[in-house]
C-alpha positions in Angstrom: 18.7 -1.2 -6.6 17.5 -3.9 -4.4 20.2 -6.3 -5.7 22.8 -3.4 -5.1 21.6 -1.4 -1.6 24.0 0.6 0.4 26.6 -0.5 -2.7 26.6 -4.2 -0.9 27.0 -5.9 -4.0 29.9 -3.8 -5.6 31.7 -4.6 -2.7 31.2 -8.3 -2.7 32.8 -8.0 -6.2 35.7 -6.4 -5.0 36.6 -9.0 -2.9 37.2 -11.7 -6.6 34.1 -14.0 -6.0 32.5 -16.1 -8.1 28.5 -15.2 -9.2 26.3 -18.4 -9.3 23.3 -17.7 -10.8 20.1 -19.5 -9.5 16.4 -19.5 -11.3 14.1 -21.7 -9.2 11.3 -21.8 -11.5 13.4 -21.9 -15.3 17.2 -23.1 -14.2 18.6 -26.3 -14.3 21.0 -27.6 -12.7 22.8 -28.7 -15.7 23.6 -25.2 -16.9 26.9 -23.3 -16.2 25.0 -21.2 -13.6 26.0 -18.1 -15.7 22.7 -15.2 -15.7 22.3 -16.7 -19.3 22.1 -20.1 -18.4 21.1 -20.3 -14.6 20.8 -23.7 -12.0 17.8 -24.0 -10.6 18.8 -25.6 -6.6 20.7 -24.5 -3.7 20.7 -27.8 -1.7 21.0 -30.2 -5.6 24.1 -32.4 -6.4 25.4 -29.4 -8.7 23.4 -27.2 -7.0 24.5 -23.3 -5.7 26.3 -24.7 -2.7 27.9 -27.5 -4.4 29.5 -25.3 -7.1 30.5 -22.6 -4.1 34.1 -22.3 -3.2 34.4 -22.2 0.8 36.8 -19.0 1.4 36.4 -17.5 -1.9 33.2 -15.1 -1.3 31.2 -16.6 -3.6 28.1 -14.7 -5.0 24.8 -16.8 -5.1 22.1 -14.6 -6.7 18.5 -15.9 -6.4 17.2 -14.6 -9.9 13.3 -13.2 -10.0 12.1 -13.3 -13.9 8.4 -12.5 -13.3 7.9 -10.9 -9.6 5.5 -13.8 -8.5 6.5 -16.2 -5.7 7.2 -18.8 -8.2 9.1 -17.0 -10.5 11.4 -16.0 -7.5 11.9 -18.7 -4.9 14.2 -21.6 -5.1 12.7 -24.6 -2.9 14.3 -27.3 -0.6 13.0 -30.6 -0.3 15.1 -31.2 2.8 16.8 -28.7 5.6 20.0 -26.8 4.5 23.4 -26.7 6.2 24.7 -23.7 4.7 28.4 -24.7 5.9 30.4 -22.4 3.9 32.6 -19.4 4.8 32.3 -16.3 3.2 29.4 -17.8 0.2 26.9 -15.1 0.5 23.2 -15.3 -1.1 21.6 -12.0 -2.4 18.7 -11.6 -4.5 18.2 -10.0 -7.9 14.4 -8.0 -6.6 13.2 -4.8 -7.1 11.7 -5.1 -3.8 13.5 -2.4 -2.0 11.4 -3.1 1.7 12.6 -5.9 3.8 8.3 -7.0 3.8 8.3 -10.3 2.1 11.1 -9.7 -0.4 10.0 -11.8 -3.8 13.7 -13.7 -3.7 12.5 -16.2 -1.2 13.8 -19.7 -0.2 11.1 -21.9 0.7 10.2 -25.6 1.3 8.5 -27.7 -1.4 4.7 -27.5 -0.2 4.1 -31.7 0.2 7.6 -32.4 1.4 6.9 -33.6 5.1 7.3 -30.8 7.5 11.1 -30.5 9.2 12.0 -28.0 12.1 15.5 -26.5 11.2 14.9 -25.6 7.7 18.1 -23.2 7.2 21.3 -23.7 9.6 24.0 -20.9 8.7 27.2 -23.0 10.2 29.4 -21.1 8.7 31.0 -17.6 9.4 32.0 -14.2 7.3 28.9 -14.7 4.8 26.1 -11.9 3.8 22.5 -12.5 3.4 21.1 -10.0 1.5 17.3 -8.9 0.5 16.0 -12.7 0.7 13.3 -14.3 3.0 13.1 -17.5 4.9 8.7 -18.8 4.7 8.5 -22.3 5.9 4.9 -22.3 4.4 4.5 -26.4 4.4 1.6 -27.5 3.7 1.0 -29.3 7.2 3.1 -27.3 9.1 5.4 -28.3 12.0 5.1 -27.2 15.8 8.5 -26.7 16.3 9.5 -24.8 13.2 12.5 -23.1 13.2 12.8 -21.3 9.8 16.6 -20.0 10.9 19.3 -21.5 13.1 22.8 -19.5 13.5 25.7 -21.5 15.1 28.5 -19.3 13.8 29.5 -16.3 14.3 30.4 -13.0 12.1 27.4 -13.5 9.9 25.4 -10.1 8.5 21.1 -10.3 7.4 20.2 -6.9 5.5 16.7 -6.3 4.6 15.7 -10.4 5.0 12.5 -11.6 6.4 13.0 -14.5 8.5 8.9 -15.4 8.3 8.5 -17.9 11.2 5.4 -19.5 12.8 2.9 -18.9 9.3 0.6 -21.7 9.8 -1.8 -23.5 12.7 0.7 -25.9 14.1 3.7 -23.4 14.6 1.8 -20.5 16.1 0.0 -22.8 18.4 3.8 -24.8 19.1 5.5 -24.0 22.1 9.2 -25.2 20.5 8.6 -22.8 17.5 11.0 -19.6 16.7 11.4 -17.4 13.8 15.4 -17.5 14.7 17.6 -19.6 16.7 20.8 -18.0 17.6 23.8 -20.8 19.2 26.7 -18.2 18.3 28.0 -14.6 19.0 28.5 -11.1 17.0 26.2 -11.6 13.7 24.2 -8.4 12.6 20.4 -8.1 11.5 19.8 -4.8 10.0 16.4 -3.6 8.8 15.0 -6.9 8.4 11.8 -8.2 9.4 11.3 -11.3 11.8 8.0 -12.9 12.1 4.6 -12.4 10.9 1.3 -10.2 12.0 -1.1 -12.5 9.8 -1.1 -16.1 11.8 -2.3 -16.6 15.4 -0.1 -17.4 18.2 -1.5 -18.9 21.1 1.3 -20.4 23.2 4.7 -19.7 24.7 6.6 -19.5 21.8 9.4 -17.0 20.7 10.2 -14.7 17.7 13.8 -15.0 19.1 16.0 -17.9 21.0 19.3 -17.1 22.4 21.3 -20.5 23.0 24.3 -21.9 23.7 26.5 -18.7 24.7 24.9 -16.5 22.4 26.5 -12.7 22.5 27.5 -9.6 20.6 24.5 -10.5 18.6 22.8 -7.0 17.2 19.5 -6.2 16.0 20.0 -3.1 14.3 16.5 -0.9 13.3 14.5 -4.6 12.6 10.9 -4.9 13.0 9.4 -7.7 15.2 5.6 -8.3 14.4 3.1 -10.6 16.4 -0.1 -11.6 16.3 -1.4 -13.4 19.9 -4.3 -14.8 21.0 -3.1 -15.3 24.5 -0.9 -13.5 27.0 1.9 -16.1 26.1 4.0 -15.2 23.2 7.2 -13.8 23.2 9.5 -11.4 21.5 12.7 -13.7 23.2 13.3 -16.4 25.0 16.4 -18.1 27.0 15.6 -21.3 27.9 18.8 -22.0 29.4 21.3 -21.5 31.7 24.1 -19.9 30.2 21.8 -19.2 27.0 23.8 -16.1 26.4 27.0 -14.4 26.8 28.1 -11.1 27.3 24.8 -9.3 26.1 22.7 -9.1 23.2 21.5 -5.6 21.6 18.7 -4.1 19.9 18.7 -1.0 18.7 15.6 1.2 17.8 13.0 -2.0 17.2 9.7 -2.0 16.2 7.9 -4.2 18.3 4.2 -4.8 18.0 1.3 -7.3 18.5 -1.3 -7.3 16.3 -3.5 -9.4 18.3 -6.4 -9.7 20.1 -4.6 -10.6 23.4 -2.3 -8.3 25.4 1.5 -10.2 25.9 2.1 -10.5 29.6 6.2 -10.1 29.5 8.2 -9.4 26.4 10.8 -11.5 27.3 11.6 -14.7 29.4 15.1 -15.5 30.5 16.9 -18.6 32.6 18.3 -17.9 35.5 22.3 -17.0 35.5 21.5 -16.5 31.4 24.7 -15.5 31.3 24.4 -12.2 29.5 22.1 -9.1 29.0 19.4 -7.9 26.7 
């Protein structure tokens, strides 16, 4: 069911895409990327993205064949510009809560830490049932885990898990998502962790750019602070957002040992409403 929720999949199929099959711990890259015969990359020379047909809703399905983090991530070695219309990404998982969903994408542990790991640049595509953990092993103050700069883009049940080690909790440039475009949906998903410290002015949320018409629909915001600092969103800049911005029914909570002093922090004239 979690590969098929709310009948997400059967519509996908409807629409004549192709499935590309991706087994981050058994594919290779030289296979077909049939279920059978799986690939093993998203970001490789004839990796998931490479094979993807821009405009064609393409199906990439991260495969799980054991239910352990390595039996069910795919890894990147460098950060992803996922540049494609309509190619969606949904994972094969019996995990049916958005909590840490086994079908993860997640950075090699000794590749050198980078701050946009995953840039979505490209509009009309579906993320479904997969999570975002930029667990390097020396981590990176300004981590960014998810960057959006196009619009008409839909997360269900994802877990963008942002700021998971020392350097990012305690790094004022860090955010678990980075929106620079306007009208993309989050539904039930899960952005940012309760388990590692933050201790500075970072932000579980950035609104950039013009950023509007973006929805948060029933999504669960944790925190953990050790100071009065961290925030649910920021808007750094002028102009940072357009329109408005809307959550509806969050659950927002800071498992802490510090009490936040403001939820939110916006520019002046930021150009649209929360």
């Amino acid at each position: 069911r979690g590969l098929n929720d709310d009948g997400i999949l059967d519509a996908l199929l409807l629409l004549g895409g192709n499935l590309i099959w991706v087994n981050g711990e058994d594919g290779d890259d030289a296979n077909d990327a049939t279920k059978d015969r799986p690939i093993k990359t998203l970001d490789g020379t004839n990796g998931a993205k490479a094979r993807a047909v821009a405009g064609n809703n393409d199906i990439v399905v991260l495969m799980n064949s054991g239910g352990t983090i390595a039996q069910s991530c795919v890894r990147l070695d460098a950060a992803l510009d996922w540049n494609k219309a309509c190619t969606h990404i949904v994972a094969q998982s019996p995990v049916f809560s958005p909590w840490s969903p086994r079908a993860s994408i997640r950075p090699n542990l000794a590749t050198t830490a980078f701050a946009n790991f995953f840039t979505v640049s490209a509009r009309g595509c579906l993320f479904h049932n997969i999570a975002w953990v930029t667990e390097f092993t020396a981590g990176h103050a300004s981590s960014i885990p998810l960057t959006v700069s196009a619009p008409y883009n839909r997360f269900n049940r994802c877990h963008i898990a942002g700021m998971i080690d020392a350097a990012s909790g305690g790094g004022t440039g860090a955010r678990c998502v980075k929106l620079t475009a306007s009208e993309n949906m989050f539904e039930n998903c899960v952005i940012g962790v309760d388990t590692i410290a933050r201790s500075v002015a970072n932000a579980s949320i950035e609104f950039a750019s013009g950023a509007g018409r973006n929805v948060f629909d029933k999504c669960w915001f944790p925190i953990r602070a050790t100071a009065t600092s961290p925030l649910l969103v920021v808007v750094a800049a002028a102009a940072g957002m357009d329109r408005f911005n809307y959550f509806v029914r969050p659950k927002i909570w800071n498992h802490g040992t510090s009490i936040i002093a403001g939820l939110c922090t916006l520019a002046a004239n930021a150009g649209g409403y929360l």
